[in-house]
NUKEFI-258641 format. One record per residue: residue number from 1; x, y, z of N, C-alpha, C in turn. Coordinates in nm, 3 decimals, padded with zeros to 5 digits. Layout:
<dofis>
n->NUM&nx->X&ny->Y&nz->Z&cax->X&cay->Y&caz->Z&cx->X&cy->Y&cz->Z
...
</dofis>
This chain:
<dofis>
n->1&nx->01.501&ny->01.137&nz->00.146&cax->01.485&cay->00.998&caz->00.183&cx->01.622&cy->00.937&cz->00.210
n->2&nx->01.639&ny->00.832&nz->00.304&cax->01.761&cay->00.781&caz->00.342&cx->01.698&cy->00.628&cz->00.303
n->3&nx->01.832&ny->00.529&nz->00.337&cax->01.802&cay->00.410&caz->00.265&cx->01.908&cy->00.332&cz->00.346
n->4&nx->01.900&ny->00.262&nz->00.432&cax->02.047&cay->00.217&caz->00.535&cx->02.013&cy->00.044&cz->00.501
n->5&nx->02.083&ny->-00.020&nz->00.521&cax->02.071&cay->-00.185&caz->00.566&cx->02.144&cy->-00.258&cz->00.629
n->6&nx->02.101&ny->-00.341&nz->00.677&cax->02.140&cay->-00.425&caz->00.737&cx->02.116&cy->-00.587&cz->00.764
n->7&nx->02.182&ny->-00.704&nz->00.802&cax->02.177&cay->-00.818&caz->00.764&cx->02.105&cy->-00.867&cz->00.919
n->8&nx->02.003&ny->-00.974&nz->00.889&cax->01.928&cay->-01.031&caz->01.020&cx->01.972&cy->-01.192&cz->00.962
n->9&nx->02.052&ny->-01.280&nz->00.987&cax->02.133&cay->-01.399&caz->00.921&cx->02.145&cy->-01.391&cz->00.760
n->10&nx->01.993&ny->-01.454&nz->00.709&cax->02.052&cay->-01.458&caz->00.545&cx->01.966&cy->-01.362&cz->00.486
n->11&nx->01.872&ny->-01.266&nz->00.578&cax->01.747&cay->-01.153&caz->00.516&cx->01.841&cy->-01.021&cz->00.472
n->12&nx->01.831&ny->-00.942&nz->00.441&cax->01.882&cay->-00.850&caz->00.424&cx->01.782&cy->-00.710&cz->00.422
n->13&nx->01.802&ny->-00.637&nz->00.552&cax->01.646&cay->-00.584&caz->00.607&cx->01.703&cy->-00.400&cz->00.534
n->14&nx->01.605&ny->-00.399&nz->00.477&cax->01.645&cay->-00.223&caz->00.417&cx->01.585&cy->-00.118&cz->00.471
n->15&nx->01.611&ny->-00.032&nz->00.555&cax->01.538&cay->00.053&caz->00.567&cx->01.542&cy->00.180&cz->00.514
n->16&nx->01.404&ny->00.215&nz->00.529&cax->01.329&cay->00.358&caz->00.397&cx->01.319&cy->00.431&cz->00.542
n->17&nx->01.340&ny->00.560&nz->00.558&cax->01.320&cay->00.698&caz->00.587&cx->01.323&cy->00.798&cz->00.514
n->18&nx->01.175&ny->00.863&nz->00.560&cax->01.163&cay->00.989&caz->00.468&cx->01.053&cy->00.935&cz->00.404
n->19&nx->01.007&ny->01.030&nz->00.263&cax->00.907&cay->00.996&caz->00.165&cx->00.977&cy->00.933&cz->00.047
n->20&nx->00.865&ny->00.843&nz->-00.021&cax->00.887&cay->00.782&caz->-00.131&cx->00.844&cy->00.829&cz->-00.241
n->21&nx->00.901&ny->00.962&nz->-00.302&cax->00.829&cay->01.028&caz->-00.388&cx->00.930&cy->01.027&cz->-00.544
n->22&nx->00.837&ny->01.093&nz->-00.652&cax->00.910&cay->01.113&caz->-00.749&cx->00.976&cy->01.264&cz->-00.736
n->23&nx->00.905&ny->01.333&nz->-00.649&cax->00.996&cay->01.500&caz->-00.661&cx->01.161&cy->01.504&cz->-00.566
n->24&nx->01.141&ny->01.424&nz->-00.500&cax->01.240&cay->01.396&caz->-00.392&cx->01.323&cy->01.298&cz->-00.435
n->25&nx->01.333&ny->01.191&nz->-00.531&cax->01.390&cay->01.108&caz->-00.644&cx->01.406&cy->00.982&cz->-00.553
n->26&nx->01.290&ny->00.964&nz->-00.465&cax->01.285&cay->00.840&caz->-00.340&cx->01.256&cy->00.682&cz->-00.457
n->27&nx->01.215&ny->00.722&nz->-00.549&cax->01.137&cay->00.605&caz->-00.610&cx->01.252&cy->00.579&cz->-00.656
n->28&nx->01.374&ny->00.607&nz->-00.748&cax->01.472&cay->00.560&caz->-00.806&cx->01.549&cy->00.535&cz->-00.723
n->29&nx->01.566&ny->00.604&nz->-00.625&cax->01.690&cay->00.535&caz->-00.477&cx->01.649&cy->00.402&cz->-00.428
n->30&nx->01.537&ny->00.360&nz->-00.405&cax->01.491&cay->00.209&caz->-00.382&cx->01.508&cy->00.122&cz->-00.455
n->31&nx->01.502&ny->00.178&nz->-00.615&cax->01.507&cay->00.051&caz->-00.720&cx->01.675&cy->00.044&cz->-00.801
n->32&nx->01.766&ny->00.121&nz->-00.718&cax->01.914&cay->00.136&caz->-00.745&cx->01.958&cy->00.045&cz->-00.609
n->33&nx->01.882&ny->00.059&nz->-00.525&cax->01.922&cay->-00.015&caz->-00.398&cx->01.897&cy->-00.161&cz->-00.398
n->34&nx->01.803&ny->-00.193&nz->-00.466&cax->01.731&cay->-00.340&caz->-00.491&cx->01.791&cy->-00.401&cz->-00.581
n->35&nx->01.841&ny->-00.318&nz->-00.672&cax->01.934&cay->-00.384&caz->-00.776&cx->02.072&cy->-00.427&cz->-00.751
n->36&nx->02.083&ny->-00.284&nz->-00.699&cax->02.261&cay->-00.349&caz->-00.614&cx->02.276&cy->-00.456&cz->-00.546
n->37&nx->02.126&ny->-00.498&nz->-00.419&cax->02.140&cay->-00.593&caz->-00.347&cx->02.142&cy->-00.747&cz->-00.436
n->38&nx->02.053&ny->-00.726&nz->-00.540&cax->02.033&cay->-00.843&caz->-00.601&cx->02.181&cy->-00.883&cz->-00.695
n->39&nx->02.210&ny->-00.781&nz->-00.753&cax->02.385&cay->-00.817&caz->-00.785&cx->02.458&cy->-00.875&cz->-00.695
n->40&nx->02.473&ny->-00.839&nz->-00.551&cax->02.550&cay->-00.883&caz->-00.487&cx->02.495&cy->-00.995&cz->-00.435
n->41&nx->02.431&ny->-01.084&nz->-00.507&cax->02.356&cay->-01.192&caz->-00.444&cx->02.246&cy->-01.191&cz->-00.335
n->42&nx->02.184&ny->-01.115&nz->-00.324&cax->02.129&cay->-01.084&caz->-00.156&cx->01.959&cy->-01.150&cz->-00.218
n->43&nx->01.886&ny->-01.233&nz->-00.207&cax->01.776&cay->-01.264&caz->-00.251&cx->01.659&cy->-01.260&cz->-00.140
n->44&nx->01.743&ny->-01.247&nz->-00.033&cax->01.618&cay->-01.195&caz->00.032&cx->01.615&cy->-01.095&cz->00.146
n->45&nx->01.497&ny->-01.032&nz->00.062&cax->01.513&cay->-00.841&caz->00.113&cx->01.364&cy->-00.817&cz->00.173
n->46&nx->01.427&ny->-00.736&nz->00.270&cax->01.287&cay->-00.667&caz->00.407&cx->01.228&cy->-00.571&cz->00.387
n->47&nx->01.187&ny->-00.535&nz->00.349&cax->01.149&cay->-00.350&caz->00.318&cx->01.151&cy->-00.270&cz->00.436
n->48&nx->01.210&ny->-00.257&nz->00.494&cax->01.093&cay->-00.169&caz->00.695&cx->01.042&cy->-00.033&cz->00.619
n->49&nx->00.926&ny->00.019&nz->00.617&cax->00.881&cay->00.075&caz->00.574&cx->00.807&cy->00.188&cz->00.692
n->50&nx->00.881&ny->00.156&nz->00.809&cax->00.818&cay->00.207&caz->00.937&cx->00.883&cy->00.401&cz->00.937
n->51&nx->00.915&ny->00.431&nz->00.894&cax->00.983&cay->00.529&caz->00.898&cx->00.950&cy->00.646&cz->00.762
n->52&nx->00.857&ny->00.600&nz->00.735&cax->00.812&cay->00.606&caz->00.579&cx->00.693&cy->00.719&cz->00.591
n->53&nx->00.699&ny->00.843&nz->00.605&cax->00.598&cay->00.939&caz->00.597&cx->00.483&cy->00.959&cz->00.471
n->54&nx->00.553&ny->00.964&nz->00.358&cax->00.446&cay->00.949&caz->00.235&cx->00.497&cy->00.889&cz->00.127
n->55&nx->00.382&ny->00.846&nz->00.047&cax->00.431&cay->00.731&caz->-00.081&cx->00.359&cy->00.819&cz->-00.174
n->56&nx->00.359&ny->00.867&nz->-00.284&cax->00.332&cay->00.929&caz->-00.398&cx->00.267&cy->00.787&cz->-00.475
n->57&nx->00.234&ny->00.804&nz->-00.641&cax->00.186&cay->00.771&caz->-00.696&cx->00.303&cy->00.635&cz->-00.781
n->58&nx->00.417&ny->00.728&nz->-00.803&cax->00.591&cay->00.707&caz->-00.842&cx->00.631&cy->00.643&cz->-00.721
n->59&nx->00.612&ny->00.636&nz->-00.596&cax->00.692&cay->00.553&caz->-00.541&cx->00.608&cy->00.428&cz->-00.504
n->60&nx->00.499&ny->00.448&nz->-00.544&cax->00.419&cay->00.310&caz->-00.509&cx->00.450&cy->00.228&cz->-00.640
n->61&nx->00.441&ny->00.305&nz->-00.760&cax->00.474&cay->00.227&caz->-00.828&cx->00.657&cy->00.157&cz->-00.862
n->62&nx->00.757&ny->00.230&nz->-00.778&cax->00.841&cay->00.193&caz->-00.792&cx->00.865&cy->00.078&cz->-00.680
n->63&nx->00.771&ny->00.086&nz->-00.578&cax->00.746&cay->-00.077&caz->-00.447&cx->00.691&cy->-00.195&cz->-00.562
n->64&nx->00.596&ny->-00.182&nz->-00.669&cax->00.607&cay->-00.278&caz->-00.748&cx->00.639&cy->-00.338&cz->-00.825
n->65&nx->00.758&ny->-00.242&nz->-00.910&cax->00.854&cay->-00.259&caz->-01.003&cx->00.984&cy->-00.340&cz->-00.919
n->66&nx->01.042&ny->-00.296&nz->-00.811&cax->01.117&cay->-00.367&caz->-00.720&cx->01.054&cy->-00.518&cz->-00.680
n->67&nx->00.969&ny->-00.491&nz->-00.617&cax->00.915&cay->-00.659&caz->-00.603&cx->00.931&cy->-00.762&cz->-00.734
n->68&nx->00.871&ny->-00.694&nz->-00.877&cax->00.878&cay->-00.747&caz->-00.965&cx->01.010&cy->-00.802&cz->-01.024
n->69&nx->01.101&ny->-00.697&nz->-00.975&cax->01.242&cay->-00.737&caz->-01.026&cx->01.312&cy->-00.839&cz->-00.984
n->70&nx->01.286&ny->-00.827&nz->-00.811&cax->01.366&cay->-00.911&caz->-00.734&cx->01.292&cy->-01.059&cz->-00.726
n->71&nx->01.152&ny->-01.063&nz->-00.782&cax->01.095&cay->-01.244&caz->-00.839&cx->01.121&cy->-01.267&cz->-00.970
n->72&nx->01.184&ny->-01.151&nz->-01.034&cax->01.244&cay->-01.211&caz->-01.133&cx->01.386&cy->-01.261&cz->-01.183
n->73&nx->01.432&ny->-01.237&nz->-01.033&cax->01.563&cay->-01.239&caz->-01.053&cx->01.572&cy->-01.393&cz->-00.909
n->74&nx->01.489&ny->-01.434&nz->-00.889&cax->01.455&cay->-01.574&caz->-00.805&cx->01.484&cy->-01.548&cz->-00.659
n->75&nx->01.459&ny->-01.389&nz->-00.614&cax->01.446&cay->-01.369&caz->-00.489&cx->01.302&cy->-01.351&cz->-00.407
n->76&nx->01.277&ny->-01.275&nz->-00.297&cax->01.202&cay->-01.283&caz->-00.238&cx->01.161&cy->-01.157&cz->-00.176
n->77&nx->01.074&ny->-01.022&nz->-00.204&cax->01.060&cay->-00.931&caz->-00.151&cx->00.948&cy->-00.926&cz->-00.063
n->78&nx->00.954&ny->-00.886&nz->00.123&cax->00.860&cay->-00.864&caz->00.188&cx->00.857&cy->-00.734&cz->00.231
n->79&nx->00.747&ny->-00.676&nz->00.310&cax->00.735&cay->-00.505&caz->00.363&cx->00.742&cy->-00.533&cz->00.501
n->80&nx->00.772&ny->-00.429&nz->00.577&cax->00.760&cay->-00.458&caz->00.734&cx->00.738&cy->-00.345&cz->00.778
n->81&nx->00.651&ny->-00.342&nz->00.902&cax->00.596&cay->-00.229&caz->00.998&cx->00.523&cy->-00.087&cz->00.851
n->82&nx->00.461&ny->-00.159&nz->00.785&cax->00.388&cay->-00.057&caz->00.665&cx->00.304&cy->00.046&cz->00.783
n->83&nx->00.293&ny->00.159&nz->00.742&cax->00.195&cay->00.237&caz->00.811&cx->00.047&cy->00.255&cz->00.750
n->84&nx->00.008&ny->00.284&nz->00.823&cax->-00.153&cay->00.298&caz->00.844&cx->-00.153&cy->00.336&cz->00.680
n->85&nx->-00.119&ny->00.502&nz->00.652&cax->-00.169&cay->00.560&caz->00.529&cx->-00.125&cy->00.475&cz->00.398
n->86&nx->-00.015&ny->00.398&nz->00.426&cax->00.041&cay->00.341&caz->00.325&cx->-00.055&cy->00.198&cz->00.348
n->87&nx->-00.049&ny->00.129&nz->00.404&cax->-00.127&cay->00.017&caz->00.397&cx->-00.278&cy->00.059&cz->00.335
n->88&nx->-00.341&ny->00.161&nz->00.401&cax->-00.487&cay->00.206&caz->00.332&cx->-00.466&cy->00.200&cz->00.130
n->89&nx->-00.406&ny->00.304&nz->00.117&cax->-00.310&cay->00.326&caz->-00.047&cx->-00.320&cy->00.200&cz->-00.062
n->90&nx->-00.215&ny->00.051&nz->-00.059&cax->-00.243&cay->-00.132&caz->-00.087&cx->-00.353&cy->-00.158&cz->-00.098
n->91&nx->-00.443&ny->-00.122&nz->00.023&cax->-00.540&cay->-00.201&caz->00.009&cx->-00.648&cy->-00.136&cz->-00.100
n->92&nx->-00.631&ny->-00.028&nz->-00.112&cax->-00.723&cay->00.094&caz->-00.224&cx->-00.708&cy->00.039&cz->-00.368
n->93&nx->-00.540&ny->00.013&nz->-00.365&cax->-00.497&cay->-00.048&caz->-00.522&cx->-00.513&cy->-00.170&cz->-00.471
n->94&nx->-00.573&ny->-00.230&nz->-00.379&cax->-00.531&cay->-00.416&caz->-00.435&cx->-00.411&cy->-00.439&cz->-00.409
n->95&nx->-00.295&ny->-00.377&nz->-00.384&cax->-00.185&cay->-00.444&caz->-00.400&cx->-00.150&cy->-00.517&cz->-00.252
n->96&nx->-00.216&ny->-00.533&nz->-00.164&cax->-00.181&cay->-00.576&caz->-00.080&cx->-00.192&cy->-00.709&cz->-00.058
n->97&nx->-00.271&ny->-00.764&nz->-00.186&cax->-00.284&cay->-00.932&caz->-00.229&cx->-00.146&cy->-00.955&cz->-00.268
n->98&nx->-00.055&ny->-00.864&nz->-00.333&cax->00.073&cay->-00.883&caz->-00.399&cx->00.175&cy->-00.890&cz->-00.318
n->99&nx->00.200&ny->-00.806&nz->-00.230&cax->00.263&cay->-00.804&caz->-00.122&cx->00.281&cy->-00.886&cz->-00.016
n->100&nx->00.379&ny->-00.949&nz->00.068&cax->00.337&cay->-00.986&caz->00.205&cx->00.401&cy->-00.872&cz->00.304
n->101&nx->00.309&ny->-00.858&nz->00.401&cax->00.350&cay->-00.753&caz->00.523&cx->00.343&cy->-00.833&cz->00.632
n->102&nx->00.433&ny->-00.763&nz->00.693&cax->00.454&cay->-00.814&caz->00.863&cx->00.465&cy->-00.669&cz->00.959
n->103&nx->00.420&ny->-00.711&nz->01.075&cax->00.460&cay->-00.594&caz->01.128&cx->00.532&cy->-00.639&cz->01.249
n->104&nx->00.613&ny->-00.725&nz->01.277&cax->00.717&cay->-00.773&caz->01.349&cx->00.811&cy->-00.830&cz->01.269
n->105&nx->00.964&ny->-00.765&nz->01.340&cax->01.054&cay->-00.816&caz->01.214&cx->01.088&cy->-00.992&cz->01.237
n->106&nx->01.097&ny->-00.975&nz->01.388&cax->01.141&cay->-01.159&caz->01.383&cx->01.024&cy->-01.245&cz->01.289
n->107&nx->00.943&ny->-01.190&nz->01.294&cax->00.781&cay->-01.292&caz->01.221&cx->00.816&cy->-01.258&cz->01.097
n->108&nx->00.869&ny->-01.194&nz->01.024&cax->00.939&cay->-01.159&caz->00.880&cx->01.048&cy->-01.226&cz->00.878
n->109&nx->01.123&ny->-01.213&nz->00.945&cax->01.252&cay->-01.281&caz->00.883&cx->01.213&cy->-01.444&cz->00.891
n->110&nx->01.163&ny->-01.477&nz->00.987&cax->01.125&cay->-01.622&caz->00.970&cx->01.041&cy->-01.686&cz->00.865
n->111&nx->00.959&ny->-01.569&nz->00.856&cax->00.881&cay->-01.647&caz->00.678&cx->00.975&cy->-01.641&cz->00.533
n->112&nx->01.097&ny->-01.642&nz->00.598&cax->01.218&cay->-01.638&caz->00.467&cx->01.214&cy->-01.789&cz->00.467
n->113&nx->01.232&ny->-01.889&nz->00.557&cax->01.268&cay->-01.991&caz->00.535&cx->01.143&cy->-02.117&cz->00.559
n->114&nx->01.037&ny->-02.056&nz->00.544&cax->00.912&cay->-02.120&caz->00.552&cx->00.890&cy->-02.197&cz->00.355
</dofis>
C-alpha cells in the first residue's frame, strides 16, 4: 500500500493505493498518517479511496478508528471516489451512515466549509 498527499487550499486530500489490509500492515500506515496530519495541524482530511483494491476486516476497522480520532481531535474526516466493493462492505456494516462520501473531489472539498 502507498499513502501520498496533497493540499486542495485548506483540505488535505490523502491518497490510499493498494489494499487496506492487516497482512500487508495497510491498516497501521493510515492511522500513523492521520496522526501525523493531525499533529501538524491539518483538520481537514480527504480520504481518495479510488485506488483502493481491497479492505480486510483490520482495515475497515482502522477507516473507523481514524475517523474517530480525527473528531476527536476537532477535525473533519471525509472518503472520496469509494469503490463499488468497498462501499457495498459500509453499507453491509452500516457504516456508511458514519461516513460522508463523495465521489467528486471539488464536491468534497467544498463540503469542508459548508
Amino acid at each position: 500500500m502507498q499513502i501520498g498527499q496533497r493540499m486542495v487550499g485548506d483540505v488535505t486530500v490523502v491518497e490510499i493505493t493498494g489494499d487496506i489490509t492487516l497482512s500487508k500492515g495497510g491498516d497501521v500506515m493510515i492511522k500513523d498518517k492521520v496522526n501525523s496530519l493531525l499533529q501538524q495541524g491539518n483538520r481537514k482530511l480527504l480520504l481518495d479511496l479510488g485506488n483502493v483494491s481491497y479492505v480486510d476486516s483490520a482495515g475497515l476497522g482502522q477507516l473507523v478508528q481514524v475517523y474517530a480520532t480525527t473528531s476527536h481531535n476537532g477535525g473533519s474526516l471525509k472518503l472520496l471516489r469509494v469503490t463499488k466493493r468497498l462501499k457495498d462492505l459500509l453499507v453491509l456494516t452500516k457504516l456508511l451512515t458514519v461516513f460522508e462520501s463523495f465521489d467528486d473531489e471539488k464536491d468534497a472539498v467544498a463540503s469542508f466549509t459548508k
